[in-house]
N, C-alpha and C positions, 0 to 999 in steps of 0.2 A: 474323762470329763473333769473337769478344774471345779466347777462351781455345780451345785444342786439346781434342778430347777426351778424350786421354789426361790431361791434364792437369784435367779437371773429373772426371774416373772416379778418377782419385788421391786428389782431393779429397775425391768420396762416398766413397770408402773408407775412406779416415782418418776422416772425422766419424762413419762406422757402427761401425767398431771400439772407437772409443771411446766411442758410445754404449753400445754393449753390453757395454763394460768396465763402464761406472757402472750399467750394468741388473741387473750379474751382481751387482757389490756392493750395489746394495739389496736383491737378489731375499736375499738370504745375511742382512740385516738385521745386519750389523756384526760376528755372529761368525767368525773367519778359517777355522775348519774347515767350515764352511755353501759359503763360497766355494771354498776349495779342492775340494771335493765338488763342486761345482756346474761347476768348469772341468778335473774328471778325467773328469767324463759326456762332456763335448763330444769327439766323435771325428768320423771319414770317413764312420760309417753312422750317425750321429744325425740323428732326423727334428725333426723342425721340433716338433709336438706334444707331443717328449721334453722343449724346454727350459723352464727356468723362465718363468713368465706375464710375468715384467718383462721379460725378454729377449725376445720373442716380440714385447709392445708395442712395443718400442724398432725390432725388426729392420722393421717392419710401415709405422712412422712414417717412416724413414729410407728405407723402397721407395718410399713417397710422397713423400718432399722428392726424392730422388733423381729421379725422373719429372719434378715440376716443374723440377726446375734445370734439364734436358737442356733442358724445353721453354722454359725464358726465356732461354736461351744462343742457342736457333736449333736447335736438331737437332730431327729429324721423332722419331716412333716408333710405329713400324706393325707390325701383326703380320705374321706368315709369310705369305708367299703374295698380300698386299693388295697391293706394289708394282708399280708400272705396268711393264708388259710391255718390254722392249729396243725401240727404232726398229723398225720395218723399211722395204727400202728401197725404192726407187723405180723402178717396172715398168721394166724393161730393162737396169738393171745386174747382173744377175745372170748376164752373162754368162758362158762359160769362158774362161779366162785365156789360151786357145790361138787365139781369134776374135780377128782386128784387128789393130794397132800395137800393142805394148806402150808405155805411158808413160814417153816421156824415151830411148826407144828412136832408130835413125837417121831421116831422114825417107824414107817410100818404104819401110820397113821392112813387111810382114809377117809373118803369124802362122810360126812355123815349121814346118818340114815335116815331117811323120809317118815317123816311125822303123820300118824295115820289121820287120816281128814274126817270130819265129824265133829259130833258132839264128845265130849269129856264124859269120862264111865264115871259114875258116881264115888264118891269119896268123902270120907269126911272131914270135917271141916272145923279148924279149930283144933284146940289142945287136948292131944288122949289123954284121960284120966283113970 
C-alpha cells in the first residue's frame, strides 16, 4: 500500500468538504443570505433528508469515490461481523501453564509445586533483633 490510511481518510475528507462547500453555494443559487441560511440549519441533530438536494448529491457521490479509493489503494471493506474468525490453535497447546517446563526455564526444571491452601502459620513479623 502507497499511502497510510490516515493519510487517504484526510484526503476523503478534505475533497468532501469541499465538495459540499461548492454543493451549499449552488444549492443557495448565488444569493448570500440563501447560503448563509442554508449553513445555520446544519447542526449535530440534522438528518441527512433536512439538507439541501445539492448537498445530499454531493455527500452520496463522494461515499462512492471514497469506497473506491480505499478499494484501489488495497484496503478490504467488509461489513460487521463477515470477518474471518481469530486462528485457533493446535489440539494440545492449550495446556496450563502449571504442566511441564516453563520456556527458557533451567533444564530439569519442572512445573512448580502447589501452594498449600489455608491460612498462613504464624510468623513473625518485622525485623529480628
Amino acid at each position: 500500500m502507497k499511502h497510510s490510511a490516515t493519510d487517504i481518510m484526510q484526503e476523503i475528507l478534505f475533497s468532501a468538504i469541499a465538495e459540499g462547500v461548492a454543493a451549499l453555494k449552488a444549492a443557495s443559487k448565488g444569493m448570500p443570505n440563501a447560503l448563509l441560511r442554508d449553513l445555520n440549519a446544519l447542526g449535530p441533530n440534522t438528518a441527512f433528508a433536512d439538507l439541501p438536494k445539492e448537498l445530499q448529491a454531493s455527500i452520496q457521490a463522494e461515499v462512492r469515490s471514497a469506497f473506491n479509493r480505499l478499494l484501489k489503494e488495497g484496503y478490504s471493506i467488509t461489513p460487521t461481523g463477515s470477518a474471518p474468525p481469530p486462528p485457533r490453535r493446535a489440539p494440545g497447546t492449550d495446556r496450563p501453564r502449571s504442566e511441564g517446563p516453563r520456556p527458557g526455564g533451567r533444564p530439569g526444571a519442572g512445573a512448580r509445586p502447589e501452594r498449600p491452601r489455608g491460612p498462613r502459620p504464624d510468623r513473625p513479623r518485622g525485623p529480628q533483633r
